[in-house]
N, C-alpha and C positions, 0 to 999 in steps of 0.2 A: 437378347440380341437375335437367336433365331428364331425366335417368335416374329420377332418385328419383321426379318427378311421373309419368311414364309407368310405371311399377310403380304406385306408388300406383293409377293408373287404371285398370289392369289388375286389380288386385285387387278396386277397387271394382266395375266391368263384370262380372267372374265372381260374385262374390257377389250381384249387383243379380238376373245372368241365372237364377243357383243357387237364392235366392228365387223368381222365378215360376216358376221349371218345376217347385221341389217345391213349393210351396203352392197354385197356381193350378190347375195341370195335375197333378193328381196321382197321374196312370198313366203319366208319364213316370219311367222309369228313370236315372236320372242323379245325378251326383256331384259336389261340388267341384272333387275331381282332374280329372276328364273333361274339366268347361268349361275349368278353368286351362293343363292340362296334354295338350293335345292331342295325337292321333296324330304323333310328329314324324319320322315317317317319309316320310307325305303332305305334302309338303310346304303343296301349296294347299289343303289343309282345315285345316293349322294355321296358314298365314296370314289364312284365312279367322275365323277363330277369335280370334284374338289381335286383329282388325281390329273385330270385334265386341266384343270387352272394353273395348278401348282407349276407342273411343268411347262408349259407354256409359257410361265410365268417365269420361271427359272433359266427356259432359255434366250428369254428376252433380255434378262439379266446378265447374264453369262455374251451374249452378244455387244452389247452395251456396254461392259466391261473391256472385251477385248477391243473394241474400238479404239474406246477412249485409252489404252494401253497405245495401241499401233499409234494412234494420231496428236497424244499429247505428251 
């Protein structure tokens, strides 16, 4: 089960980050793959990476959650 919600997070966080950088910022060159699916060679740029989805991702969750608390 926390596998499941820590992917979910993850995907939500790359899609959240993949959103403003192509709509917001839009001379930034970037991908889906890229944010998901970091250099994993490096290791601390793709920990770095994954650390930033995660939570992002987390607190979409956790927003989301409380809403639907307050509102249903």
């Amino acid at each position: 089960m926390q596998s499941i919600i820590s992917a979910i997070a993850l995907h939500i966080g790359a899609g959240m980050r993949y959103f403003f950088l192509r709509i917001v910022c839009r001379r930034k060159d970037v991908s889906y793959k890229k944010l998901y699916n970091s250099d994993k060679k490096d290791p601390l740029a793709y920990n770095d990476n994954a650390f930033a989805n995660g939570c992002l991702g987390m607190i979409v969750i956790a927003v989301l959650i409380l809403l639907m608390v307050k509102y249903l």
